[in-house]
C-alpha positions as CSV (number, residue, x, y, z in Angstrom):
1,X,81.2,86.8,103.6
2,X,81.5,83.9,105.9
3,X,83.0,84.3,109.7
4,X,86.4,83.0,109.7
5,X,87.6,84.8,112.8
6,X,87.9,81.9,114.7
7,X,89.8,80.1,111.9
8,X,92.2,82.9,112.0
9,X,93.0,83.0,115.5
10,X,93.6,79.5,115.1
11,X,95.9,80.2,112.5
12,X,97.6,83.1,113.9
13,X,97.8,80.9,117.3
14,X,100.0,78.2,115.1
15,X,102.4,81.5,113.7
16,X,103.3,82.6,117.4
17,X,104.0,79.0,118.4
18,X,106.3,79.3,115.1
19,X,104.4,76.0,113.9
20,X,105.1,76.9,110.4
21,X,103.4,74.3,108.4
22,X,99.9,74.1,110.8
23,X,99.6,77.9,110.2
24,X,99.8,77.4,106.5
25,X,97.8,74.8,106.4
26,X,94.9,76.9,108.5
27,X,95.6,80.1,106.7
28,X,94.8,77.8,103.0
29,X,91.9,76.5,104.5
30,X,90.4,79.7,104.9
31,X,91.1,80.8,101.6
32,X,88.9,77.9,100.3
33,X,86.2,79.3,102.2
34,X,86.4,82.6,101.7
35,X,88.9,83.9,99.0
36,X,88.7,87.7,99.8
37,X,90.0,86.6,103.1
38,X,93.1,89.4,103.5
39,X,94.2,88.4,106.7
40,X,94.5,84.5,105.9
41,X,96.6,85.5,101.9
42,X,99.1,88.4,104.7
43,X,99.0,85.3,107.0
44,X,99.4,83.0,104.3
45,X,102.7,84.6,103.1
46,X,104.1,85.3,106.6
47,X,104.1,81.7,107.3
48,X,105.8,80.4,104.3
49,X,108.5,83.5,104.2
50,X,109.1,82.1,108.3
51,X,109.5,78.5,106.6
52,X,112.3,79.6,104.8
53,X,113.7,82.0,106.9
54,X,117.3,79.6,107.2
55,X,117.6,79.3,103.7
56,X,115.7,80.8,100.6
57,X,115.4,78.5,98.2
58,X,117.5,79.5,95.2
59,X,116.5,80.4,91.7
60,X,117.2,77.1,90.6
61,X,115.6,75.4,92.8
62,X,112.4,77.2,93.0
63,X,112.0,77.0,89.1
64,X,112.3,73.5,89.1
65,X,109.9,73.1,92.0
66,X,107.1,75.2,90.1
67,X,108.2,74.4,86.7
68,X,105.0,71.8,86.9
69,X,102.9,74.6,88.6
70,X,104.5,77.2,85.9
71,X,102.9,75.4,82.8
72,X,99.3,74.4,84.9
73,X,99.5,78.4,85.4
74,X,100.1,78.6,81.5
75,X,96.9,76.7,80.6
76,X,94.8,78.4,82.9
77,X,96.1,81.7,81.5
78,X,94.9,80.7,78.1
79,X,91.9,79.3,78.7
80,X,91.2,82.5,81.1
81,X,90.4,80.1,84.2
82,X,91.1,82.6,86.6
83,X,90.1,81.1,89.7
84,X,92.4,77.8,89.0
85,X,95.0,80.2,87.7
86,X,94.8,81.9,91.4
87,X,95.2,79.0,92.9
88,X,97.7,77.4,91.2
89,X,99.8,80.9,91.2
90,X,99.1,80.7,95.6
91,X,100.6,77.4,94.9
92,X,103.6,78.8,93.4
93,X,103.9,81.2,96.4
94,X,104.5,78.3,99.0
95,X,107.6,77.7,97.3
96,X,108.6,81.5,96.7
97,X,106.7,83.7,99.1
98,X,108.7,87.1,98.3
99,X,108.2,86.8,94.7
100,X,106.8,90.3,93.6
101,X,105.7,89.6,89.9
102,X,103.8,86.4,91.4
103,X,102.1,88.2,93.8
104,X,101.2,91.2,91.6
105,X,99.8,88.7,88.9
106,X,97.6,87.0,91.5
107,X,96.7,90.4,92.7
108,X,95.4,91.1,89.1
109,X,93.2,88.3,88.7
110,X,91.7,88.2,92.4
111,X,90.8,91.9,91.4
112,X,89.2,90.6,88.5
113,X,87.7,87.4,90.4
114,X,86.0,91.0,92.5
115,X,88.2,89.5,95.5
116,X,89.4,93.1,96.4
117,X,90.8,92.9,99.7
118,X,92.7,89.9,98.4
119,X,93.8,91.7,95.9
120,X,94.9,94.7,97.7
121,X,96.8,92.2,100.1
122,X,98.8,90.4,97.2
123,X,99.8,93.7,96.0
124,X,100.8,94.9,99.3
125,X,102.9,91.6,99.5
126,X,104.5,92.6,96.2
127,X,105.5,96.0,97.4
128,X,107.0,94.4,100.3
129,X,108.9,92.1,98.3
130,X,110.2,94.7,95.5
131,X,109.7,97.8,97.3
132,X,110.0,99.3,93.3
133,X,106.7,97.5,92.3
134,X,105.4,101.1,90.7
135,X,103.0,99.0,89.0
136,X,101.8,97.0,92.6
137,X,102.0,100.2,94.6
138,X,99.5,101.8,92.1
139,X,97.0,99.1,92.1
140,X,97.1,98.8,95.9
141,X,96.5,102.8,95.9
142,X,93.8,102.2,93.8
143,X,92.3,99.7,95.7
144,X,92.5,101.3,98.9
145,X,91.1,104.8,97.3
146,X,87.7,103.0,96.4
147,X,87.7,101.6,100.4
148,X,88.0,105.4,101.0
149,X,91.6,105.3,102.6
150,X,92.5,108.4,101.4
151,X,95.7,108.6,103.9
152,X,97.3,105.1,102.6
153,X,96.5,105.7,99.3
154,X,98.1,108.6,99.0
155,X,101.3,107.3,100.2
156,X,101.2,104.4,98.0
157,X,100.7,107.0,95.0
158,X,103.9,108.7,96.4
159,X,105.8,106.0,96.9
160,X,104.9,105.3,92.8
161,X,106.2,108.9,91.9
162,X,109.5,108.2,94.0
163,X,110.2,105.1,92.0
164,X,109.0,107.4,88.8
165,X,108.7,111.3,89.0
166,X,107.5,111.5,85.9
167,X,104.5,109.1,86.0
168,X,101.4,111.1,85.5
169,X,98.9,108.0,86.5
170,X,100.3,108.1,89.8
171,X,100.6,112.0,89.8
172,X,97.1,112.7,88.8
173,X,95.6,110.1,91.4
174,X,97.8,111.7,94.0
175,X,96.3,114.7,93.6
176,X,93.0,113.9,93.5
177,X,93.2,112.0,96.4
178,X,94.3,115.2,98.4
179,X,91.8,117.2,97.2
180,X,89.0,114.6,98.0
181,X,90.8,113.8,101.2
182,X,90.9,117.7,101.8
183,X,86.9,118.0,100.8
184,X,86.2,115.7,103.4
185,X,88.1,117.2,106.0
186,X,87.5,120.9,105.0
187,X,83.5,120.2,105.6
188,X,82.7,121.7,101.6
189,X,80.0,119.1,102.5
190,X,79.0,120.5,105.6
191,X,79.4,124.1,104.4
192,X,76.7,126.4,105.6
193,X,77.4,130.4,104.8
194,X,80.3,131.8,102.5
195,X,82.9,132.3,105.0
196,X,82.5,128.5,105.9
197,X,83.0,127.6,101.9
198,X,86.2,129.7,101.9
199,X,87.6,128.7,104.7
200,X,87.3,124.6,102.9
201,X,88.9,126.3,99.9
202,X,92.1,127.4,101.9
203,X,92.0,123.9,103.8
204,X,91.9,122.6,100.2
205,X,94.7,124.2,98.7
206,X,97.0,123.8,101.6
207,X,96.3,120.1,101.4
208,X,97.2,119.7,97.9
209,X,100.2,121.3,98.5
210,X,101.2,119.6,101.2
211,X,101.0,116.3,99.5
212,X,102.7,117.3,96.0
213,X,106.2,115.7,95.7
214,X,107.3,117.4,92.9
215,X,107.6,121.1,94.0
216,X,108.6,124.6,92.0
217,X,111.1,126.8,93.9
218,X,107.2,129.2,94.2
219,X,105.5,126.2,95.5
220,X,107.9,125.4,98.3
221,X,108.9,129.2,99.3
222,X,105.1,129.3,99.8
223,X,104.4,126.3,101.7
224,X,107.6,127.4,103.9
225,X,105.8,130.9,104.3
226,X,102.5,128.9,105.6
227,X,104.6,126.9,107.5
228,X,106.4,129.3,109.2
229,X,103.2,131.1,110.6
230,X,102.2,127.9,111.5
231,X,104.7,127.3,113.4
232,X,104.2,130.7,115.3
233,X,101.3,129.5,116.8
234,X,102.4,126.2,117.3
235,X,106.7,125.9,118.1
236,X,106.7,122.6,119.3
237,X,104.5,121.2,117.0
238,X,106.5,117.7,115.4
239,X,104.4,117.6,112.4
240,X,105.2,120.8,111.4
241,X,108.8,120.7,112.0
242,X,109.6,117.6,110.1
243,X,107.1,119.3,107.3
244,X,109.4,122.1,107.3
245,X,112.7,119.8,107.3
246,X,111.2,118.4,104.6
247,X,110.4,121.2,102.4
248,X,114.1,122.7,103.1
249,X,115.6,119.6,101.9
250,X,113.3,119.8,98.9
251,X,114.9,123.1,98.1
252,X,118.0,122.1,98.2
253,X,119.1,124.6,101.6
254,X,120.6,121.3,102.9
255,X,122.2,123.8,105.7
256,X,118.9,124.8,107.4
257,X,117.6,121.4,106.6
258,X,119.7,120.3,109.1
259,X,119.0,123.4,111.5
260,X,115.8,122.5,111.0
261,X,116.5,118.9,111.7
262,X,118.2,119.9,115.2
263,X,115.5,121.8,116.2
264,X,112.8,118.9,115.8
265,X,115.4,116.9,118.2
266,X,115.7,119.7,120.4
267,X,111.7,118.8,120.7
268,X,111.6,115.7,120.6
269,X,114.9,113.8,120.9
270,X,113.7,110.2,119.7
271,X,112.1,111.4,117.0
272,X,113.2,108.6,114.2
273,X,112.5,110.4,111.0
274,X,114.4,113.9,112.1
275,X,117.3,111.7,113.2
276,X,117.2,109.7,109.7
277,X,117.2,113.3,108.2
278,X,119.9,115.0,110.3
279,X,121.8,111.3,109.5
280,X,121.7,111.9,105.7
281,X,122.3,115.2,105.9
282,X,125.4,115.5,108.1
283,X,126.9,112.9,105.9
284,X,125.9,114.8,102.6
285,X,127.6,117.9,104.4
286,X,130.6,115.8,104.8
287,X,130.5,114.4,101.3
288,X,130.2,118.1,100.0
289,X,133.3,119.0,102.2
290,X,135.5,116.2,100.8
291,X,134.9,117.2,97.3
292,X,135.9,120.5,98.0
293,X,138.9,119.9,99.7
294,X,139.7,116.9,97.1
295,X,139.3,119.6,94.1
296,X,141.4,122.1,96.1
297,X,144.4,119.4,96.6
298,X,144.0,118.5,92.7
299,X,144.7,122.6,92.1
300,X,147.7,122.3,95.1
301,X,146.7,124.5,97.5
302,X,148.5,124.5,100.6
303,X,147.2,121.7,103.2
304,X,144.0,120.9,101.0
305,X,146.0,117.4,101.0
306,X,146.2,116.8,104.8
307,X,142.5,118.4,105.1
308,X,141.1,115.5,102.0
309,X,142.5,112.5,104.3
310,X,141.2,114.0,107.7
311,X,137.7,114.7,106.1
312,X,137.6,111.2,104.3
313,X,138.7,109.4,107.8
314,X,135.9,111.2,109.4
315,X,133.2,110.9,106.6
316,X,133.8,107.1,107.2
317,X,133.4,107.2,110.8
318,X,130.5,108.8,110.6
319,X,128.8,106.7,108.4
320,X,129.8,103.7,110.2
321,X,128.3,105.1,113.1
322,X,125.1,106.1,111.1
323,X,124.6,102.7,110.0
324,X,124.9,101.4,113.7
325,X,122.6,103.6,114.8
326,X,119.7,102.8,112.5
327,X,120.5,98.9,112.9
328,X,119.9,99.6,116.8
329,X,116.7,101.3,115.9
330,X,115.2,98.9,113.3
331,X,117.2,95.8,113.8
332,X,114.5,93.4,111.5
333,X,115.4,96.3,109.0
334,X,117.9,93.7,106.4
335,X,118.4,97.1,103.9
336,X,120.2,99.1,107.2
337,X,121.9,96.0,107.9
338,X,123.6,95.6,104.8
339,X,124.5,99.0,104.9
340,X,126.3,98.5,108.4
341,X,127.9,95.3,107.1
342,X,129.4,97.6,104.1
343,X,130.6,100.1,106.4
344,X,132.3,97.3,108.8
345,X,133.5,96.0,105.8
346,X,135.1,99.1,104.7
347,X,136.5,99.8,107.9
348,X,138.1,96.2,108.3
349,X,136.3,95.2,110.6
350,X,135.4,91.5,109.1
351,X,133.8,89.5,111.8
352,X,131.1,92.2,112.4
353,X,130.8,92.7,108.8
354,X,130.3,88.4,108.2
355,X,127.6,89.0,111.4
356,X,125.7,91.7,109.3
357,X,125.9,89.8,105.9
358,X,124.7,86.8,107.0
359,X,121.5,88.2,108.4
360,X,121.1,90.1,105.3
361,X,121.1,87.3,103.0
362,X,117.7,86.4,104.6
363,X,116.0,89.2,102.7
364,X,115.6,87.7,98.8
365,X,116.2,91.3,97.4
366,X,119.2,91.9,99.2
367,X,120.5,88.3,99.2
368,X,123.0,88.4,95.8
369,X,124.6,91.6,97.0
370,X,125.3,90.4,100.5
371,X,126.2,87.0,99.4
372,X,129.0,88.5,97.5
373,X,130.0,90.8,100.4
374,X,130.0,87.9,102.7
375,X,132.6,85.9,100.2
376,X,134.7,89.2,100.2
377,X,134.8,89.0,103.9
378,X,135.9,85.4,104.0
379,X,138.7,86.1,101.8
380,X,139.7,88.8,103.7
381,X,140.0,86.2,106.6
382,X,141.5,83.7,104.1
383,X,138.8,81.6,104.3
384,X,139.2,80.6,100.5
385,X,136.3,77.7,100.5
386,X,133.9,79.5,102.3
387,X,134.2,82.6,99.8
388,X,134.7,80.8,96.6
389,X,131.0,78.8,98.3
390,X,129.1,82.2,98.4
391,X,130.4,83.8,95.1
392,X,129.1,80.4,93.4
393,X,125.7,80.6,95.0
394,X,125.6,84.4,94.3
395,X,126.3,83.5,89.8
396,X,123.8,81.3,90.3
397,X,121.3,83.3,91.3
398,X,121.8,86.1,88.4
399,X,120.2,84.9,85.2
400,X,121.7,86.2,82.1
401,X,125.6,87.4,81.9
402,X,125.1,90.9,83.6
403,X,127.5,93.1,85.0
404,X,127.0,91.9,87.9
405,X,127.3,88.8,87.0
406,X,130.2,89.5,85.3
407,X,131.9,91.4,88.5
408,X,130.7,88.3,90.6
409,X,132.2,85.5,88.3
410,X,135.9,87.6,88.2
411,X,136.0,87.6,92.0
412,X,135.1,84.1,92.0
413,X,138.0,82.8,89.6
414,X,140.3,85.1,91.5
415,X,139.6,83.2,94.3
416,X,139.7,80.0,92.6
417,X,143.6,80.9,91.7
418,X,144.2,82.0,94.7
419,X,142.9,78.8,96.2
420,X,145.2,76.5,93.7
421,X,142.5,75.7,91.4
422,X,143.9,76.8,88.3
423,X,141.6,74.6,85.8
424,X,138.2,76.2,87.9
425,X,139.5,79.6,87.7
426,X,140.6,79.0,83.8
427,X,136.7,77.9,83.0
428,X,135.6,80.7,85.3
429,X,137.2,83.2,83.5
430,X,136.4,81.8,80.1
431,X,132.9,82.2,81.1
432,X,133.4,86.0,80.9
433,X,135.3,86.0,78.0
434,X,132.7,84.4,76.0
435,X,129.9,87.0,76.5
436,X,132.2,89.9,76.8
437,X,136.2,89.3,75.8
438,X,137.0,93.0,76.6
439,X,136.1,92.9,80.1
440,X,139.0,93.9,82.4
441,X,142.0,91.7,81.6
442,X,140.2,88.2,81.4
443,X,142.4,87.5,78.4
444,X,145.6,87.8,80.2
445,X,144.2,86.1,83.1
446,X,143.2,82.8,80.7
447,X,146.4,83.1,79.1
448,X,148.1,83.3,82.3
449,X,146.6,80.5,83.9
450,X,147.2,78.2,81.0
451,X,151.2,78.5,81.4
């Protein structure tokens, strides 16, 4: 492989001086010379998502940009030109970096172009982009098992079975991968005497079932009875307290979960997974007490009522103050974001909530969803145009008449009405009724607005 360090520094030089269109250029250049180049294709991407950090291009627009690219890609495809079609799929990329099926399919023919770190990057820039890629997160495993990364590999195999419980590609690799990982660190290849070979075996086992997801009630009671003499030995031990957290949460004791939880912060008190943990599982305590007292008020027991409002008042406060939290911790994190714009939302809290949308929107997968929010927010503030602007570019990002779609376009020529614009709200309206003329009362509404 040819030296492109140099190159990349260059390039990576041109990223912190936020010279978008220099990096890009640099980081392309070294993909001419040497296409297996990870670093220059994770550079590559970074540069043109920064380009566009403002404003995404929308659907529209970026079909209509590669629509020439789209049908070069097309030909290639059939006359199986793979580099070209790598190429001209890269090409593609500039004008939708966070496009995950793009940058799976190039990840699928730079593995067959024997590119493999290239590949592996492309479909660790699909991941990124649609963190429910199963199919990218596998390959990457894949990919990163035959560099003998056992660690990473795993967790891209977990992260598979999360999206899919049930896949037995990802479950079967998984396990492998623990036990091979576990051969390696057990020594069965140093192994000298009996007594050395045994003690592999139990190193072996433990590792596999420290790394299945999918638990019986046997498995975890055991792994909680390892853990817990473990722990003996070794209290203040981090990894083994969130292990256990984890394993009581898996059996559904959500209680000591969150006992548990509390005494891995009593250890470490800025420990970000245990507070994540005791997070979701204060607020699922909270959830299970409002149901309780919710079902208790249905059957009219005395001050269940008065105990349902208290419990909901606090449930919300506690989740807006969740949500704050984890935005302070991880403030590039859009997902935690949204959530905390939600919550302000909820709360009435509008400005805040329009602050939280609008960095939101940045984040492609998150950007329909907030955009519609961020409407909602302006019409809370009577802002009419400026939420009738983001429910339009929110339809026009959905292809297909979805529910979504559907919900989006309803809001939208409710606004329109609101605003005085009975003929856009009429044509709205009629645009649901075409696809689906039982949905809510969009008949009465037409009817309604044609009097």
């Amino acid at each position: 492989m040819v030296d492109v360090s140099k190159y990349i520094e260059r390039a990576e030089s041109d990223l912190k001086r936020r010279n978008w269109d220099a990096a890009i250029t640099q980081f392309d250049q070294i993909l001419k010379i040497s296409p297996d180049c990870a670093e220059a294709r994770l550079g590559l991407r970074q540069a043109s998502r920064k380009k566009f950090e403002k404003r995404y291009p929308s659907a529209l627009e970026r079909t209509v940009l590669n629509f020439p690219t789209t049908l070069l890609a097309a030909v290639a495809g059939l006359f199986k030109a793979k580099a070209w079609h790598a190429q001209l799929l890269e090409q593609s990329l500039r004008r939708d970096p966070s496009n995950a099926s793009i940058n799976h399919r190039l990840g699928l023919l730079l593995q067959d172009l024997g590119h493999s770190r290239g590949a592996a990057a492309s479909f660790q820039l699909a991941t990124e982009a649609d963190g429910n890629a199963i199919e990218s997160w596998k390959r990457l495993g894949e990919l990163l098992a035959e560099r003998k990364e056992f660690e990473r590999a795993i967790e891209c195999f977990e992260r598979a079975m999360r999206i899919n419980p049930r896949d037995q590609e990802a479950a079967r690799m998984q396990k492998n991968l623990a036990a091979e990982g576990a051969i390696r660190q057990g020594g069965f290849e140093q192994a000298t005497s009996a007594r050395d070979l045994a003690k592999s075996e139990r190193q072996l086992k433990e590792a596999e079932r420290v790394q299945k997801i999918v638990r019986t009630a046997d498995d975890i009671n055991s792994a909680l009875e390892d853990l817990a003499a473990d722990l003996e030995q070794q209290p203040k031990d981090t990894k083994l307290l969130l292990r256990r957290v984890i394993l009581l949460q898996q059996k559904q004791d959500f209680e000591a979960a969150l006992a548990a939880a509390e005494a891995l912060l009593a250890v470490d008190p800025s420990h970000s997974e245990a507070q994540d943990h005791r997070g979701e599982l204060k607020q699922r305590q909270l959830e299970r007490e409002l149901k309780l007292a919710e079902e208790e008020a249905r059957a009219g027991e005395d001050g269940a009522d008065d105990r349902a409002r208290r419990l909901k008042r606090e449930l919300r406060t506690f989740r807006l103050g969740e949500c704050r939290r984890r935005v302070a911790a991880q403030p590039t994190d859009m997902q935690a974001r949204f959530r905390l714009g939600r919550a302000l939302l909820e709360e009435g809290t509008v400005d805040e909530a329009i602050e939280q949308f609008q960095q939101a929107i940045r984040d492609p997968k998150l950007r329909v969803g907030a955009l519609q929010l961020l409407g909602r927010c302006f019409a809370a503030k009577n802002i009419l145009d400026l939420a009738i602007k983001q429910h339009s570019e929110a339809v026009g990002m959905i292809a297909g008449m979805t529910d979504l779609k559907k919900e989006i376009l309803y809001e939208l020529a409710d606004l329109q009405a609101r605003a005085g614009d009975r003929t856009a709200a009429a044509n709205t309206f009629k645009q649901i009724y075409e696809a689906d003329i039982s949905y809510r009362d969009v008949g009465q509404r037409i009817a309604a607005l044609a009097n």
